[in-house]
N, C-alpha and C positions, 0 to 999 in steps of 0.2 A: 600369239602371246609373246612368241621369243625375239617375234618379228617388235614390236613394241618396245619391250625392254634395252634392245639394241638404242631404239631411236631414241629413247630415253638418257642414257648412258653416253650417248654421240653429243647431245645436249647440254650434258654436264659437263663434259671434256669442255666443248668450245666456251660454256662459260667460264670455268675455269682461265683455257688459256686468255680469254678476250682480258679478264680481271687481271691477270698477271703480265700482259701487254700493257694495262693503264698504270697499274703500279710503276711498272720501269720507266714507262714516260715521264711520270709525275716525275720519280727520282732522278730525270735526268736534266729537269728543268732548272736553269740558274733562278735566285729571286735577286729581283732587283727593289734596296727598302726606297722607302717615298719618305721626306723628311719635311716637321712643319718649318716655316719662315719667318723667325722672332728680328723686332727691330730692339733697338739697344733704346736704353730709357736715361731719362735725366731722374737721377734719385738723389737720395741721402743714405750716406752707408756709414752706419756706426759698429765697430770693433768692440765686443762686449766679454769683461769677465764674468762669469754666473758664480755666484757663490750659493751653495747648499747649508740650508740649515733648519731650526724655528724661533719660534717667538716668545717672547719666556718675559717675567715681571726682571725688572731690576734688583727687586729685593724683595725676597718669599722668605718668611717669617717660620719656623715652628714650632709651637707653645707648646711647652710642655708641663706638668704638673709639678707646685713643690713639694708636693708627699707621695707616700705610696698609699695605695690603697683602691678601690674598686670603684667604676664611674657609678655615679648613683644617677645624674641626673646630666642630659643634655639640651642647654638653652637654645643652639644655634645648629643651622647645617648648611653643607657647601651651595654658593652661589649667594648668601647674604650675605650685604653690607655692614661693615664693623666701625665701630668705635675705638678707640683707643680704652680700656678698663671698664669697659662692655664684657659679663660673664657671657662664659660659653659651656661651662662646666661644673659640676660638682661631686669632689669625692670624697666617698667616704671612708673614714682611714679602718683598718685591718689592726689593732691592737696587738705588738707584740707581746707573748707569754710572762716572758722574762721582765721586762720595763712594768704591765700592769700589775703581777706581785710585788714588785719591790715598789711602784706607787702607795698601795694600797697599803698595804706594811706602816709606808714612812706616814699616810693620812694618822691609821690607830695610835703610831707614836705621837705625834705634834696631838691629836686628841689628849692622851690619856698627859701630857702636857699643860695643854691648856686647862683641865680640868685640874689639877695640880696648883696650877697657878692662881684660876679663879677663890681655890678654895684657902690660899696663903695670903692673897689681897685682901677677902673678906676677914679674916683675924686681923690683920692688920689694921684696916679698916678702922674699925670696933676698938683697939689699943692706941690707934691715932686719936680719934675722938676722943676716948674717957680719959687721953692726958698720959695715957701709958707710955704708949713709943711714941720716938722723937719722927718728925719730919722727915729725914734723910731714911730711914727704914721706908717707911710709905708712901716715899717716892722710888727707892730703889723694887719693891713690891707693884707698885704703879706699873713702873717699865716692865719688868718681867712680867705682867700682864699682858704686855699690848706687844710684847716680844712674841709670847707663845699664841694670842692672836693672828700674827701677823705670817708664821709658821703654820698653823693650823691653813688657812686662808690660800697661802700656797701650795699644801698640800691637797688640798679639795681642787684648784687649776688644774695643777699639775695632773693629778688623776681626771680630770676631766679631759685635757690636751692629749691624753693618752687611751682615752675610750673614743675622743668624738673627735679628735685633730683641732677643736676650737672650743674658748671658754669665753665665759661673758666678756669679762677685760677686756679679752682681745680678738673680739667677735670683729672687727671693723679690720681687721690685718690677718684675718682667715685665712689659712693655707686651702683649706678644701675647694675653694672656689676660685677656679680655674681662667684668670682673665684676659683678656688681649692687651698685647703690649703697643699695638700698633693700630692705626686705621685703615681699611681697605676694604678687599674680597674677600672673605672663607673660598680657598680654591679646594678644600679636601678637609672630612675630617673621616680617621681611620677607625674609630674606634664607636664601640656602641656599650649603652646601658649594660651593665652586667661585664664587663672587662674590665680583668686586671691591668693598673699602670704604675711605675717604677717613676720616683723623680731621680733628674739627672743626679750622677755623683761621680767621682774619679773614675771610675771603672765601666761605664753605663753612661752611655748619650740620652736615655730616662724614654719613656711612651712620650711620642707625639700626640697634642690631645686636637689640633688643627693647624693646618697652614693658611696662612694669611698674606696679602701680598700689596702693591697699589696697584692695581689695571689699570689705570692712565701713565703709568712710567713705564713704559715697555721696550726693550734690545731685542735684536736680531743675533744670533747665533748659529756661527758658521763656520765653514772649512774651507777654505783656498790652495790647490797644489801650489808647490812650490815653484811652477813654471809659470804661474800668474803672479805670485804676492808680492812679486820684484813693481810689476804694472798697478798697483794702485796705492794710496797713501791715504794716512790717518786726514779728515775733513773731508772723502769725496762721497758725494753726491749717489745716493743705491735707490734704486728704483724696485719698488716691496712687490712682489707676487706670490698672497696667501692662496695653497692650494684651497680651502675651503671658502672662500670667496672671490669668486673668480670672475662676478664685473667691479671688483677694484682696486685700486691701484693705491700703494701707501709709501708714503717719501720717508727717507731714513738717513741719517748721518753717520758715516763710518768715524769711531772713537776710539776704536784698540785695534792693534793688531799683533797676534803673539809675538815675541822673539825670538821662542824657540819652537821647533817644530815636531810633532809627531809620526812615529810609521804605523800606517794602516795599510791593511792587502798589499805591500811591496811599493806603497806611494806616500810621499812625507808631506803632511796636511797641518797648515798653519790656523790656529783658530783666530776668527776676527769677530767683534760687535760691532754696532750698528746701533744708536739711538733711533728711535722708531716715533714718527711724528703723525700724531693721530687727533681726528676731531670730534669735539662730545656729540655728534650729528652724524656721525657714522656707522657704520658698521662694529659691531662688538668683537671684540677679538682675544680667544679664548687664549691661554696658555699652553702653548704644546704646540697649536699648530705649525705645519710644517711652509715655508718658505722659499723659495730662489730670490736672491739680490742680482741685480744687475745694476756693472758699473761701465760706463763708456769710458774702455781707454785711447780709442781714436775716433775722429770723423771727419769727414769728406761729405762737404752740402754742395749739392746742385752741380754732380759731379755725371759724368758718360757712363753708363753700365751698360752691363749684360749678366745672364743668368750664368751659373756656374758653371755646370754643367755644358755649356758652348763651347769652355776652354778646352783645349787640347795642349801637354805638355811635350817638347821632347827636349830633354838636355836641360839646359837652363833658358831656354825658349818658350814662349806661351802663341798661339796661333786661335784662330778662328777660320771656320769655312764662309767664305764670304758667295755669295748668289752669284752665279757667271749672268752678265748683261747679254751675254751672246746666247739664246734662247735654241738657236739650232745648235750648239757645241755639245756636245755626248761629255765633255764634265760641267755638270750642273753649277757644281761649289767651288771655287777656288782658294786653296789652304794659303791666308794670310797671317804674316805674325804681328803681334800685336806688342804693346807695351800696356802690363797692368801694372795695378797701385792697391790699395783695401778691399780687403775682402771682408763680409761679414757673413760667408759661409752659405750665401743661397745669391748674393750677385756680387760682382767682381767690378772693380774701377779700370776701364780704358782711359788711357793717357795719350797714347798715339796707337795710329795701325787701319780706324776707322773711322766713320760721324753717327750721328743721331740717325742720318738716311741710309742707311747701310744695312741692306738685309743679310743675314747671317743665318747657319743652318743649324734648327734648335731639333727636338725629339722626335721620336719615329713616331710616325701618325697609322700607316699603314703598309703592307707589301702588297706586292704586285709582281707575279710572274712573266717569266719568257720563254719559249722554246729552245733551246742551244741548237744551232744547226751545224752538224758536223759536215766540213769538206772533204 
């Protein structure tokens, strides 16, 4: 048995060491990489600002109420098409304490008024006729008839404007009835049946009761650092890419560009618009979403490239490894300098240095080991 466990234990050793013999091989082995073979391309290489932003109506509306008081009723909700004095709304007014007593007060007086008056015409009347009183009494009895008439009549409105916010008269100039001033989209309405809203006044921008907008007038809205906004100018040319539809492509007109600039996270960002040119055969494009512009500040057509990535810098020198022709030479690549031109960040313009047939040494494909042999 001990005879066994020896031979066991003898077994383990030499595995051991044989494993830590191939470890140190391995480690002592140089790698030599193996690199792919890119030939340089005739391109088009266009130098691009990106401006970040979204897309927004030119002009969003928002209707607010001209009284206070509670929504009663709502006609319309976001995503329909409006009219210009198309209701969307109606409310119903909240009667202050103080204005309905002193209403109602001032009805009883102009009442007990007119009732005053009816009953001084009718004497008069009666003494005009049988030849008693002169003319000018029963006419001046007349007026003060149609006087306290005309007080009573106002005072019944008035107490009506103050219970319902609306009276016969001036049923057709309603305040309660909430309309659009404009034509277009409902983008939002905030409020529902059963809320209170405040009309605008010195103090109070008032309850928004809808926003309305035109969806076919649309800008782009953006930010440009200030290391770009020197390279491009009010008229050029923005090429639209809405994140939320993403097979298309929408042409835009740059119209503003701030004068002064803002700091954000330690970088000074100028805002610019962008009219936005869109066709009723298109795609719908919501307010809000999000955008990149791209504007070409240079180009270079049917120019010599290469990928970027091929370039090698040292100093104010740019280089390439170009293929040694000599197939037996132990240096595969021979480091040539080049003369580039534009870049647009993923290929680089050759001017001089190389041709179109000039293999050059692009990315690691694979490795491949060697033994180091020590003398």
């Amino acid at each position: 048995m001990k005879k066994i466990l020896k031979i066991f234990l003898f077994l383990v050793f030499g595995i051991i060491l044989i494993g830590t013999f191939v470890f140190l091989w391995n480690k002592s082995r140089i790698k030599e990489t193996k690199y792919e073979t890119v030939m340089p391309e005739i391109k088009t290489i266009e130098k691009k600002t990106i401006i970040t932003g979204t897309v927004e109506p030119r002009n969003e509306v928002a209707i607010k109420p001209q009284i206070s008081g509670i929504v009663e009723q709502l006609y319309k909700e976001a995503g329909q098409l409006i009219k210009a004095g198309d209701v969307i709304a109606k409310v119903k007014v909240v009667p202050d304490i103080a204005q309905l007593n002193s209403a109602e007060s001032r009805l009883k007086t102009t009442e007990i008024n007119l009732e005053q008056a009816q009953n001084n015409f009718a004497r008069t009347d009666k003494l005009y006729k049988s030849g008693v009183s002169s003319k000018e009494v029963y006419e001046q009895a007349q007026t003060a008839l149609r006087n306290a008439q005309e007080d009573y009549n106002n005072a019944q409105e008035n107490l009506q404007i103050i219970k319902e916010g609306i009276s016969k008269s001036t049923e057709q100039y309603s305040n309660t009835l909430v309309k659009s001033t404009i034509s277009g989209m409902i983008l939002d309405v905030p409020i529902k049946v059963g809320n209170s809203v405040i009309q605008s006044n010195t103090f109070n921008d008032g309850t928004t009761i809808a926003t309305i907008a035109n969806m076919n007038d649309l800008i782009f809205v953006g930010t440009v650092d200030e290391t770009e906004v020197g390279r491009i100018g009010v008229g050029n040319h923005v090429k639209l890419i809405i994140g939320a539809i993403q097979d298309s492509n929408f042409e835009a007109r740059l119209e503003y560009i701030a004068p002064k600039g803002t700091l954000e996270n330690g970088a000074t960002l100028f805002q610019v618009k962008a009219a936005v040119y869109k066709t009723n055969d298109g795609p719908f494009i919501r307010s809000g979403y999000s955008a990149n512009g791209e504007i070409v500040t240079e180009k270079a057509e049917e120019i010599l490239a290469v990928p970027e990535y091929t370039i090698e810098f040292a100093a104010d020198s740019a280089f390439v490894y170009v293929e040694n022709p000599e197939k037996e030479s132990k240096e595969k690549y021979i480091k040539t300098p080049v003369t580039i031109g534009l870049s647009d960040g993923f290929f680089v313009e050759i001017k001089e240095g190389i041709t179109a047939e000039t293999p050059i040494r692009g990315k690691v494909v694979n490795e491949k080991t060697k033994v180091v042999v020590k003398k």
